[in-house]
DOTIVEX-647444 format. One record per residue (C-alpha): x, y, z; residue in one letter; residue number from 1. Coordinates in nm, 4 decimals, padded with zeros to 6 digits. Example, Ala and Ser with C-alpha at 12.3 -4.5 7.8 and 13.67 -1.06 7.14 Angstrom:
2
px py pz residuo num
01.2300 -00.4500 00.7800 a 1;
01.3670 -00.1060 00.7140 s 2;
END
This chain:
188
px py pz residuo num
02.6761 08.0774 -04.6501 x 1;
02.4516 07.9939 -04.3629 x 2;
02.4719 07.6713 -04.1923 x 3;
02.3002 07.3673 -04.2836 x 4;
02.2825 07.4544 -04.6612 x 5;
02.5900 07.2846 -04.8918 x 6;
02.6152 07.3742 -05.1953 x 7;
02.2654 07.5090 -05.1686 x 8;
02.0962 07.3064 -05.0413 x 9;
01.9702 07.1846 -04.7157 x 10;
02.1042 06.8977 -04.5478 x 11;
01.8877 06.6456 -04.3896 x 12;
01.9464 06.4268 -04.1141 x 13;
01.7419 06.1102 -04.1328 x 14;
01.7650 05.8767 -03.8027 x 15;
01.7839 05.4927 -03.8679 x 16;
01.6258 05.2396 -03.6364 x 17;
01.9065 05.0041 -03.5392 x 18;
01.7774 04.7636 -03.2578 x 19;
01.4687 04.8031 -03.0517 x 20;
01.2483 05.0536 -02.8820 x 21;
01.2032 05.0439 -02.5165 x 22;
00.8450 04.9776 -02.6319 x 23;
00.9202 04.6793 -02.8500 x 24;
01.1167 04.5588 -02.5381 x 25;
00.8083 04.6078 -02.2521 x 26;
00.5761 04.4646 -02.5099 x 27;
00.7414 04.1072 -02.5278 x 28;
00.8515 04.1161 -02.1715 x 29;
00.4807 04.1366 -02.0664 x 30;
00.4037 03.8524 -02.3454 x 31;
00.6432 03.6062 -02.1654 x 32;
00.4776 03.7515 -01.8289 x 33;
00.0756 03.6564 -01.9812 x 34;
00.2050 03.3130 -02.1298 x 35;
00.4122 03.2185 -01.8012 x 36;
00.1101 03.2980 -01.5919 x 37;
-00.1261 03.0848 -01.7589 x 38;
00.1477 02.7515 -01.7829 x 39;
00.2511 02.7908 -01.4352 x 40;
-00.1001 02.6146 -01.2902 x 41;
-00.0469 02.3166 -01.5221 x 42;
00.3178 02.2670 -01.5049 x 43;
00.2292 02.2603 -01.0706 x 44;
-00.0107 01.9862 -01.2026 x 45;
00.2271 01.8410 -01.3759 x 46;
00.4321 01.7868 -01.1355 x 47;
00.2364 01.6608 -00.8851 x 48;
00.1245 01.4141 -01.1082 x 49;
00.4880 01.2776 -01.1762 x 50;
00.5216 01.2769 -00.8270 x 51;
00.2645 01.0662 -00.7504 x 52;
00.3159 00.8490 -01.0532 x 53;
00.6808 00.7942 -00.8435 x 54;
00.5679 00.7515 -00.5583 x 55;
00.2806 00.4517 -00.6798 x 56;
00.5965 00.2942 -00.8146 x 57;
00.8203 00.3171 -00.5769 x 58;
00.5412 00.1635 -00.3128 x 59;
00.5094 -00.1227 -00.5756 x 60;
00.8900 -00.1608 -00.5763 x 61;
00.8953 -00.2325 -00.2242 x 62;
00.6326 -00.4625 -00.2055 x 63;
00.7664 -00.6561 -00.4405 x 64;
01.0919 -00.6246 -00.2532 x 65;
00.9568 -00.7521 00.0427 x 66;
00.7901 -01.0583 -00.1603 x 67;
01.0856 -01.1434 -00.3061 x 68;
01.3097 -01.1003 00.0767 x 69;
01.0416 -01.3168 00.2531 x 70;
01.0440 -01.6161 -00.0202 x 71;
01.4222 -01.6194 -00.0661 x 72;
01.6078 -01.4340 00.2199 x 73;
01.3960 -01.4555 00.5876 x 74;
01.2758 -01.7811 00.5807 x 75;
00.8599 -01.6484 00.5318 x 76;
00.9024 -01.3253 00.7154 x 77;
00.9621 -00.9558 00.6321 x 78;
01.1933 -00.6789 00.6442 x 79;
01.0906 -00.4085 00.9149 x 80;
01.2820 -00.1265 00.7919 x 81;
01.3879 00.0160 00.4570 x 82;
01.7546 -00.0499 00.5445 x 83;
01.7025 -00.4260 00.5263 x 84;
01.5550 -00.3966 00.2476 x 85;
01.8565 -00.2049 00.0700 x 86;
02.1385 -00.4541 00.1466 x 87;
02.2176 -00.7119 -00.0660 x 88;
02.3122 -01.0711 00.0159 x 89;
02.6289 -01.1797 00.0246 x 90;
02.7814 -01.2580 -00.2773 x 91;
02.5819 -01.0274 -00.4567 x 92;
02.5430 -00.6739 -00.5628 x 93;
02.1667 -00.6421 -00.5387 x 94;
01.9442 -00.5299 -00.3021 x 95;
01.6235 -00.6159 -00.2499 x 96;
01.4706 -00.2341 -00.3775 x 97;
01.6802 00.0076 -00.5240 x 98;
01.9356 00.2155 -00.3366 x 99;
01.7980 00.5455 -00.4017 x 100;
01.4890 00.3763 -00.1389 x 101;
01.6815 00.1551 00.0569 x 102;
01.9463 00.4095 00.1929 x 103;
01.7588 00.5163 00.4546 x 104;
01.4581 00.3811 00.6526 x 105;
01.2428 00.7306 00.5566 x 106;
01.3532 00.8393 00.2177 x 107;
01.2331 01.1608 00.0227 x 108;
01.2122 01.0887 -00.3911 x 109;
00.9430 01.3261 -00.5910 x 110;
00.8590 01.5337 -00.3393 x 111;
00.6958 01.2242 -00.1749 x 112;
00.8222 01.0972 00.2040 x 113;
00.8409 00.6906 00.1386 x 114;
00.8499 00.4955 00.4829 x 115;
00.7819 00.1563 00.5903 x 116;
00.7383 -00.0294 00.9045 x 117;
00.7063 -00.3755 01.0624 x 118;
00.6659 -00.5211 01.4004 x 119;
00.9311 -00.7546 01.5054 x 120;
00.8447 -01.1131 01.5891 x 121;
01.0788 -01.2478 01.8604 x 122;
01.0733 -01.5676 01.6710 x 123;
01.1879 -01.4952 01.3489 x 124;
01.4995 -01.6350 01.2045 x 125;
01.8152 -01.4561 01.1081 x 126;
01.8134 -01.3289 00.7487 x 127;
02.0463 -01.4433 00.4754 x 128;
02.1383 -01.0223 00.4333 x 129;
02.2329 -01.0062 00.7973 x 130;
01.9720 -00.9148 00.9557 x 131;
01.9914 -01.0645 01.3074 x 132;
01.7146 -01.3193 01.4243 x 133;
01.4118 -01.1889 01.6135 x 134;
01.3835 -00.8667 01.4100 x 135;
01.2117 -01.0237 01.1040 x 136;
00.8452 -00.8687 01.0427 x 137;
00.5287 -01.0899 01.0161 x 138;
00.3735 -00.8132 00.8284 x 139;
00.4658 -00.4572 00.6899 x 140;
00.3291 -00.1559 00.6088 x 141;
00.4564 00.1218 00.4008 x 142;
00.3158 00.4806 00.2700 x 143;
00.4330 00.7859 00.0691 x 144;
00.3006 01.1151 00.1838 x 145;
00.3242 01.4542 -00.0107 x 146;
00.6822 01.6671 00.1596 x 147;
00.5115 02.0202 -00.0150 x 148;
00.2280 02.1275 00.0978 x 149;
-00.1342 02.1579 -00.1595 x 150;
-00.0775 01.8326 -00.2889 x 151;
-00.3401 01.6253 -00.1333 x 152;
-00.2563 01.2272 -00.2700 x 153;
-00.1345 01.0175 00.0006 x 154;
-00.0973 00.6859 -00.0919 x 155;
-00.0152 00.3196 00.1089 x 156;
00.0517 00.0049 00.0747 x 157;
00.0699 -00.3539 00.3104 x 158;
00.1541 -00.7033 00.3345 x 159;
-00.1626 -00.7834 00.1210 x 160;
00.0207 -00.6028 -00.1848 x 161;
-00.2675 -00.3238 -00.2556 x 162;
-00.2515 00.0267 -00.2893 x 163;
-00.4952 00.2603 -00.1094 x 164;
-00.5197 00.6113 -00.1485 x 165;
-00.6311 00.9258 00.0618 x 166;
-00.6592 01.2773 00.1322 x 167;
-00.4575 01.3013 00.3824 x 168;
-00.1711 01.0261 00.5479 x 169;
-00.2391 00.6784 00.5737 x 170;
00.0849 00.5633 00.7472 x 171;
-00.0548 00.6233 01.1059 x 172;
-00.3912 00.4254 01.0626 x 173;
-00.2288 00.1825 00.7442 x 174;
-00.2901 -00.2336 00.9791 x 175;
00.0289 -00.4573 00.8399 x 176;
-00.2531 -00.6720 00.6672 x 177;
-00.6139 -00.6116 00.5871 x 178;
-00.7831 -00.3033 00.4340 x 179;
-00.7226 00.0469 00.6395 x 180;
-01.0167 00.2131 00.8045 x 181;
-01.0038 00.5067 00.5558 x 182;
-00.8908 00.5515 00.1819 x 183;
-00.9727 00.4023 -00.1693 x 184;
-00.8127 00.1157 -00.3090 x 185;
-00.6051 00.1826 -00.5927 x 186;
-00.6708 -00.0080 -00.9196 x 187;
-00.4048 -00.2619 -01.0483 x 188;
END
């Protein structure tokens, strides 16, 4: 008998395709490739657009922070630091602005640096959240500039409550009332 033939006949040997091909494999690895490539721009988009969308808010959040610390807490006048802004009067929990900005007196949220400023007036009362007298602010200024770079909103904010925005920082030339010298006001 010679080999391969049983009971005269020839045997055949038939492969089966369990699982993929190396090709099959490649082929869908370079689909996710194509499809990430084109989503990747927009999701950057995205995300600078959530950012700034953060960063308008939290600007709003401490105006309205400072508002509410001038009318009920400093006697007319405002915080000049973040710090202030974050501690809460005693017998109460609540700060003035949220502790995730008032931790700090230059905070990072969004990929957005938040900061805000105000001269001192000597004669400024002492504050009902401890702040000492003589450091109260007749004014303020704040701003939130971009922390990555290619993102080109900059946005700021004063004692006159309106948002400007920019193409580049507005913190160094931002007055603590009145309109700055550069920049578009932001609608309300």
């Amino acid at each position: 008998m010679s080999r391969g033939l049983v009971s005269g006949r020839r045997r055949r040997t038939t492969w089966r395709a369990d699982g993929f091909a190396l090709i099959d494999i490649i082929f869908v690895a370079g689909m996710i490739a194509l499809l990430s490539m084109i989503a990747l721009p927009r999701l950057l988009v995205a995300q600078q657009s959530a950012g700034a969308a953060s960063a308008i808010g939290s600007l709003r959040a401490i105006n309205s922070g400072q508002l509410v610390y001038a009318l009920t807490c400093a006697a007319g006048f405002y915080a000049p630091r973040l710090t202030v802004l974050g501690q809460p009067t005693p017998g109460s929990n609540d700060p003035f602005v949220s502790y995730n900005l008032g931790y700090a007196d230059v905070v990072t949220r969004s990929n957005y640096i938040i900061q805000m400023s105000g001269v001192s007036f000597p004669a400024a009362p002492a504050a009902c959240n401890g702040m000492a007298a003589g450091e109260g602010a007749q004014s303020f200024k704040s701003a939130a500039d971009p922390s990555q770079p290619g993102n080109v909103r900059f946005f700021g904010s004063n004692a006159n409550g309106q948002l400007w925005t920019h193409s580049s920082t507005l913190f160094a030339v931002m007055p603590e009332i009145g309109p700055p010298p550069v920049g578009l006001p932001m609608l309300k």
